[in-house]
N, C-alpha and C positions, 0 to 999 in steps of 0.2 A: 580243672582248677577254676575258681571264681574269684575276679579281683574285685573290690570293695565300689560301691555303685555311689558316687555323690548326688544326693537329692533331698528334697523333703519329705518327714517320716522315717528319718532311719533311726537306731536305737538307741533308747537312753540306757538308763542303768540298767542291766538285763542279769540283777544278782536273784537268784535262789527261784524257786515257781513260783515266782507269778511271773516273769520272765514272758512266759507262754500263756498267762492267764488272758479269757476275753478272745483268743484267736479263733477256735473252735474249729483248731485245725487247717485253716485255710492260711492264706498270704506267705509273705515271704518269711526265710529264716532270717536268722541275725547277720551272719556272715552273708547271706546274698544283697543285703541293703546296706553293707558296711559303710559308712563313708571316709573312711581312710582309702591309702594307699596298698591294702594291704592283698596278697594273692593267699588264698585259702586252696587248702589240699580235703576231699575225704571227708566233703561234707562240713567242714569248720574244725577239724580235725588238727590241720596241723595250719599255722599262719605263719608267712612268712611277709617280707618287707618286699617293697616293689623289684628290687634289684637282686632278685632270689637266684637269679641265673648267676651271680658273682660264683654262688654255691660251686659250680663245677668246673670252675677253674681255680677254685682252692681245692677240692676234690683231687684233680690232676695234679697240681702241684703237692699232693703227699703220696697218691698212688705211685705216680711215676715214677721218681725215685725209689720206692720202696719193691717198684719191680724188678728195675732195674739190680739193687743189691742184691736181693732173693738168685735173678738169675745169674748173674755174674760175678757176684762175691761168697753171699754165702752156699751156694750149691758148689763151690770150690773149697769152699771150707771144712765142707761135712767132711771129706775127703782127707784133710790135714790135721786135722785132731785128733788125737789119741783119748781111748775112752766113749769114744761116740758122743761128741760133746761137739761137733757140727751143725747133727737136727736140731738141738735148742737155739739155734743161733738163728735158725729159718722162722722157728715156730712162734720165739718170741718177738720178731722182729713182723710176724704175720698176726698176729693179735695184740699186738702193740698199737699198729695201722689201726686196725680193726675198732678198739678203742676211742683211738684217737677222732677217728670219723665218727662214732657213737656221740661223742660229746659234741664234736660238729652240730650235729643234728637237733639235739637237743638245745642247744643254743641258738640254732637259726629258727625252729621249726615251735616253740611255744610262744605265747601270748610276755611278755618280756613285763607283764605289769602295766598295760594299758588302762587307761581312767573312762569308762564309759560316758560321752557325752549326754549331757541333758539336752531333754527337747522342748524346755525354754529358759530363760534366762533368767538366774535368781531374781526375787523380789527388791526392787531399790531401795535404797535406806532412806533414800531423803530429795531433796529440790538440789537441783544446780543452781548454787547462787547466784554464778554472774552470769546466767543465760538470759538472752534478752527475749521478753516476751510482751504481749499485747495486752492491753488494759485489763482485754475480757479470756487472755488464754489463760491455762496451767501451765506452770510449770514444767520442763521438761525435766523428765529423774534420770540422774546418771549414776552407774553405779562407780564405785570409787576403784580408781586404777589395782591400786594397793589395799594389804590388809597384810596387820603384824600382827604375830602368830608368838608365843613364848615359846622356846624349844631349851629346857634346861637352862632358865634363868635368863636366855641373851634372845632379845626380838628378831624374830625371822622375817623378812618380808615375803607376803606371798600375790603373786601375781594374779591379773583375770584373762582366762584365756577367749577371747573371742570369736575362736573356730568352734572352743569344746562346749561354750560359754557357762564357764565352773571356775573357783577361783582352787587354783594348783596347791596341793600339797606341799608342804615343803620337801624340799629335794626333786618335786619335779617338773617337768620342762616338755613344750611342746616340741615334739621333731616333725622338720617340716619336709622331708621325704616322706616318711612315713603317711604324717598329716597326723598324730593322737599323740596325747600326754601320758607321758611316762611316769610313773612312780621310780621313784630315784634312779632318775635318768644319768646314766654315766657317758656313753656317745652311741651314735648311728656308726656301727662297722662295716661298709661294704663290703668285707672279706667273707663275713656271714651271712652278708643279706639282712640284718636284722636290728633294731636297737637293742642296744642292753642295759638292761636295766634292773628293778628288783626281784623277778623273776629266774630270769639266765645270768645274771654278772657269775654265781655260784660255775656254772657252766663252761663260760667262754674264757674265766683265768684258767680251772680244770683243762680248756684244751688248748689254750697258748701254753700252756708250762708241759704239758704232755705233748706238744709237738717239739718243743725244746727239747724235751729228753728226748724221742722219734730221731733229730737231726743228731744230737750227739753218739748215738745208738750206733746211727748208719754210719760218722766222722771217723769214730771208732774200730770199727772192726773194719772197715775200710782199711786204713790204717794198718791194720793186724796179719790184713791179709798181703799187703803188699812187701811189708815184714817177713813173713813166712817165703814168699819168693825170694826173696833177697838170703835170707839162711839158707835154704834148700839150696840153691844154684849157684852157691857164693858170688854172690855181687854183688854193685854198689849200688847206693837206693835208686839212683836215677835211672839205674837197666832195670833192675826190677820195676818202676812207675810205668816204663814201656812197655812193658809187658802186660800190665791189664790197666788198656785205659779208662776200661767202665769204673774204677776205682778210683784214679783221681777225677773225674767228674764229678762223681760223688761228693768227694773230699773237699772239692771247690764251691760246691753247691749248697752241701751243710753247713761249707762256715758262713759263706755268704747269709743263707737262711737265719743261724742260730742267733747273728746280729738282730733279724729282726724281731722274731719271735725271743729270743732270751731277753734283748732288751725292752720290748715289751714285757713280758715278765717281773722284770727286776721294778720297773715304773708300777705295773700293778701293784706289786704287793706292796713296795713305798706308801701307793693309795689307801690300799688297806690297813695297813697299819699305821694310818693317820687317821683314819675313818673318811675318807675324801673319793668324790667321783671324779673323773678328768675332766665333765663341764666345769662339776668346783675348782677346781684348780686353775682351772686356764680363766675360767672368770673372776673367782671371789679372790684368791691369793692366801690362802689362809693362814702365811706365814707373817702377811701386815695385819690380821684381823684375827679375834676367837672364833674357835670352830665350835660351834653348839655339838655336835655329833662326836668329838673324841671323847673316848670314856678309855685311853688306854690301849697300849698293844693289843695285850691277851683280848680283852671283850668286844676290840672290834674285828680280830680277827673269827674270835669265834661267833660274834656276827655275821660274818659271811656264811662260815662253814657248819656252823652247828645251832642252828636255829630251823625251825621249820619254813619250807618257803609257805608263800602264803599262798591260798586258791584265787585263780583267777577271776577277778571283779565279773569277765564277761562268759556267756553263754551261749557261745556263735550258733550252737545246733539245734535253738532254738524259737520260737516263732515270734515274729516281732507286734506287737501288742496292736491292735487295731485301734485304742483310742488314740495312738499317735499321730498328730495332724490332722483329723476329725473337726475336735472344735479346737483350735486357736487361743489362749488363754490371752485377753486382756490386756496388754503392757499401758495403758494412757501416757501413752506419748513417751516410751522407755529409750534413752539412748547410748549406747556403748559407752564406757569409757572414751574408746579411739573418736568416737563420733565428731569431728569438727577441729581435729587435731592431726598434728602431721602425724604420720602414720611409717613405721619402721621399725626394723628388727635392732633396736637397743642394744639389747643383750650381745649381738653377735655384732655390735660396731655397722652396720648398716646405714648408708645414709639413710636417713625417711624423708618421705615422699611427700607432698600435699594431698589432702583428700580431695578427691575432685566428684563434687555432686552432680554434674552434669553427665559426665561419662558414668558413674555411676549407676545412675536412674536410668539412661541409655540403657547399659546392662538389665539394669533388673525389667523392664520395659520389653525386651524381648523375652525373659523368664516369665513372665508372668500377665502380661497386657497392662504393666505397671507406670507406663510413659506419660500419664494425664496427672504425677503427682508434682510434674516441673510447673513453675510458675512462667508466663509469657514473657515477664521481661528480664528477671536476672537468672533465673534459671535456677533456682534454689525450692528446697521440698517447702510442697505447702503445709503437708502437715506430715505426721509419720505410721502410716498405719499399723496395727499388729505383725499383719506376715511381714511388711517392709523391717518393722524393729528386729523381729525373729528372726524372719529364714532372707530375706535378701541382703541385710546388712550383715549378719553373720554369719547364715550357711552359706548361702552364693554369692558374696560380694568379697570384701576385701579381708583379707585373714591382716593377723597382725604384722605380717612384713609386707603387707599392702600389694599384695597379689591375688587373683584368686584363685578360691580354695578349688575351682573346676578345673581348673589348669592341669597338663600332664605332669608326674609327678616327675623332682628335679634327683637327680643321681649324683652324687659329688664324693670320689674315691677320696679317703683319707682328710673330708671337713667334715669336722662338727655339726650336727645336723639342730642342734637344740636351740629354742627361742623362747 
């Protein structure tokens, strides 16, 4: 495995060949310079999210049980049915599992619609009016926080991300385990390890609603069999439950389960047929607001299911372009949105922080032998160079919940990872 390398030089949009154009074979791939959080299998083969290990403790928790039934319910059952109608109860309950973990996979293990970072920051529109500047300086250009978007009549706003530094599509959201923007980002699942998004959402309803059925499967004939004891031996249910207790375990464990996965379930497809992700929901409310995105039960259900998914923006397995971080493109004095402003994750209700130039430039000072850009007496930048606008205020300095982006990535079972 190779987990994604934070530094300068990693790749921008790496769609179609040229991808690999200019390398000539040499340096590194896409997935070895990643600068996400992300752990790659097989060459850039399969990607998954830093907390890929959750994998196999969801893994256990569907084998287990389904061992358990196979040896102690239904290998007693082959036995008690008339017709031979026992073995299907094995067989479907053994590729059921089987399934079920398929879809797993495919959900934790593809590219979920990540947006490839650029490797410099769009061009600015214009001067920052009220930046205060010197007789004989320019102007410092900032680019504008926001940018409305029409989406079916009703103005979208779209955000500028200053990790990926691209301004977001609508519907999508940087997660910050991860550390990459998602195209219609719906949440970070740590049960799969994985965000989900326009790629897998199709995926991971497929395998909450197919574990659903899995738990009712096994509640069931659980059930049937304890049934079958109770007629055969005439007795009351309670001697019969004594008698295999691998059955009521079962029975306690699928309903326990079926709570969560079924009501997960029933909340998705709510979403889907509003045309809503769970970031939308829990942030915009779209029941006080219009939703630019319904067009209707049927169409957005068949949105989900019957539409083609789209090819993934990025090209992990292949070479990352050598003109990247070569020569430096110019910014004259470019500054972030965030740049001189409190700095926090909004969206996610976070307090925000003050930006503090001095630690700051501290940091970048040790990346880079950048410490001669503090002034002697109040400690503010004398001026802002290219790599400083580029890659230290945006690669290595502070992302926009005012952390940085080098930092080990953070894990957090069951929050929202989106910002």
């Amino acid at each position: 495995s190779r987990r994604g390398i934070a530094g300068p030089g990693g790749p921008a949009a790496m769609n179609g060949p040229s991808a690999g154009a200019g390398s000539g074979g040499e340096g590194k791939l896409v997935y070895q310079a990643w600068k996400g959080n992300n752990v790659f299998f097989l060459q850039g083969r399969f990607i998954f999210g830093p907390d890929a290990r959750s994998l196999f403790v969801t893994m256990f928790l569907i084998i287990a049980p389904v061992t358990v039934f196979c040896v102690f319910v239904a290998k007693e059952l082959m036995n008690g049915f008339s017709y031979g109608l026992g073995l299907p109860v094995m067989v479907v309950a053994v590729v059921f599992t089987a399934y079920d973990l398929s879809l797993l996979f495919l959900t934790s293990g593809r590219d979920p619609g990540i947006i490839p970072r650029n490797a410099h920051p769009p061009e600015p529109e214009g001067f920052e009016g009220n930046a205060e500047v010197g007789a004989n300086q320019t102007p410092p250009l900032r680019l504008p926080r926001v940018k409305d978007v029409v989406v079916n009549g009703i103005t979208v706003k779209t955000k500028y991300c200053d990790t990926c530094m691209l301004y977001r599509p609508p519907r999508c959201s940087h997660c910050s385990i991860c550390n990459n923007c998602v195209e219609r980002f719906d949440h970070h699942c740590p049960w799969v390890g994985q965000c989900i998004g326009l790629r897998n959402y199709r995926f991971f309803y497929m395998f909450v609603f197919s574990t659903t059925l899995l738990c009712l499967y096994v509640f069931g004939f659980s059930w049937v069999y304890i049934i079958k004891i109770r007629d055969a031996e005439q007795i009351t249910i309670w001697k019969a439950m004594a008698k295999t207790p691998a059955s009521i375990a079962l029975v306690v464990y699928t309903f326990i389960a079926v709570w969560f996965v079924g009501g997960l379930s029933v909340f998705h497809l709510y979403l889907m047929s509003t045309n809503q992700t769970t970031y939308e929901n829990f942030r915009y409310r779209y029941d006080q607001r219009a939703n630019p995105y319904n067009r209707g039960v049927v169409e957005n259900i068949k949105e989900i299911f019957f539409t083609p998914i789209p090819a993934s923006r990025n090209d992990f397995g292949a070479r990352v372009p050598q003109e990247q971080g070569l020569r430096p493109r110019s910014t004259n004095g470019f500054m972030s949105p965030n740049m001189g402003r409190a700095v926090g994750d909004i969206e996610m209700g976070r307090k925000p922080v003050a930006w503090d130039e001095p630690r700051m430039a501290a940091e970048i000072g040790d990346l880079g032998g950048l410490g001669n850009l503090l002034e002697d007496k109040d400690g503010r930048f004398r001026n802002t160079s290219p790599d400083l606008s580029r890659d230290a205020l945006v690669v290595g300095g502070l992302d926009e919940q005012g952390s940085s982006v080098m930092n080990p990535p953070r894990t957090s079972w069951g929050v929202e990872a989106g910002r």
